[in-house]
C-alpha positions in Angstrom: 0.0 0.0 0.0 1.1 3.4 -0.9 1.2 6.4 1.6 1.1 9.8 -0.2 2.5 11.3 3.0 5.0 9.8 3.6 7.6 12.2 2.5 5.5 14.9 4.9 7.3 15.8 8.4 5.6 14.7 10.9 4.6 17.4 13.5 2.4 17.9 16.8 -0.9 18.8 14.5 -0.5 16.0 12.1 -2.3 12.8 12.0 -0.9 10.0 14.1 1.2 7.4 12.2 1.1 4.4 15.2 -1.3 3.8 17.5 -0.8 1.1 20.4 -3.1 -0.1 22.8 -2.4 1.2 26.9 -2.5 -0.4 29.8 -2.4 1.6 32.4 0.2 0.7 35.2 1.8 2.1 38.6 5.2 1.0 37.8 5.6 0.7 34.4 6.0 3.8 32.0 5.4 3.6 28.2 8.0 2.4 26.1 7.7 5.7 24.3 6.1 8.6 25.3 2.9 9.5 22.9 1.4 12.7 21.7 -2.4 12.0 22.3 -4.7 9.7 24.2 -7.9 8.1 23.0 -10.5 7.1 25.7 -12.9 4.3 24.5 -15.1 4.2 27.3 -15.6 7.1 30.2 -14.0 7.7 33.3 -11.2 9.6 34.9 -6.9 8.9 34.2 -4.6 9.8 35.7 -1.3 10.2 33.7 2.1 11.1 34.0 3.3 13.9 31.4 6.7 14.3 29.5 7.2 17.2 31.8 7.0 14.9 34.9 3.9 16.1 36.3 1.7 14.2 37.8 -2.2 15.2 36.9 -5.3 14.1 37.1 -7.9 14.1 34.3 -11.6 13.8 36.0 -15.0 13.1 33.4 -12.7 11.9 30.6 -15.6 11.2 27.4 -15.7 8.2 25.3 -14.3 8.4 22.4 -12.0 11.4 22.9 -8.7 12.2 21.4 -6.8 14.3 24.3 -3.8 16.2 22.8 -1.9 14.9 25.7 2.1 14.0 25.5 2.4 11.5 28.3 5.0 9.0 29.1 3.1 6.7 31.8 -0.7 6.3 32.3 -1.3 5.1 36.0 -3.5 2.5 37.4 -4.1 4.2 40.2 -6.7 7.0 39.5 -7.6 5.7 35.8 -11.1 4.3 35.4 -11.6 5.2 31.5 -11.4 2.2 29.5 -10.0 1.3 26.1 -7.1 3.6 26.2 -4.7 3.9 23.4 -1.8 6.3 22.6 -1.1 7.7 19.4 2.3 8.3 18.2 
């Protein structure tokens, strides 16, 4: 399959080019920090961002993208479902 973009930089406002599947953990950060969050079902998350902040995210929607650069998504404090992170 051809991609028509792929010569294009990639920058904070363009689509994502990998997606994976989160789940969120206490002790374990993401392999690779990601530039956006999508919440498949409701509830709050609590994530870790590149910065090192801590923060809390309450009323989270389904099916949300959240422009969010985060490098860990905690267990603790997450009850949204169906997370994935977008590179």
């Amino acid at each position: 399959m051809s991609d028509d973009f792929s010569s294009h930089t990639t920058g904070l406002t363009s689509p994502a080019r990998a997606a994976e599947a989160i789940t969120p953990s206490d002790g374990a950060p993401l392999a690779d920090a990601v530039r956006a969050l999508y919440v498949g079902g409701a509830g709050a998350i609590r994530v870790r961002m590149v910065s090192g902040d801590v923060v809390d995210f309450a009323n989270a929607q389904s099916g949300m993208v959240y422009p969010l650069r985060v490098d860990q998504v905690m267990a603790t404090g997450t009850s949204a479902t169906g997370i994935v992170g977008l590179r």
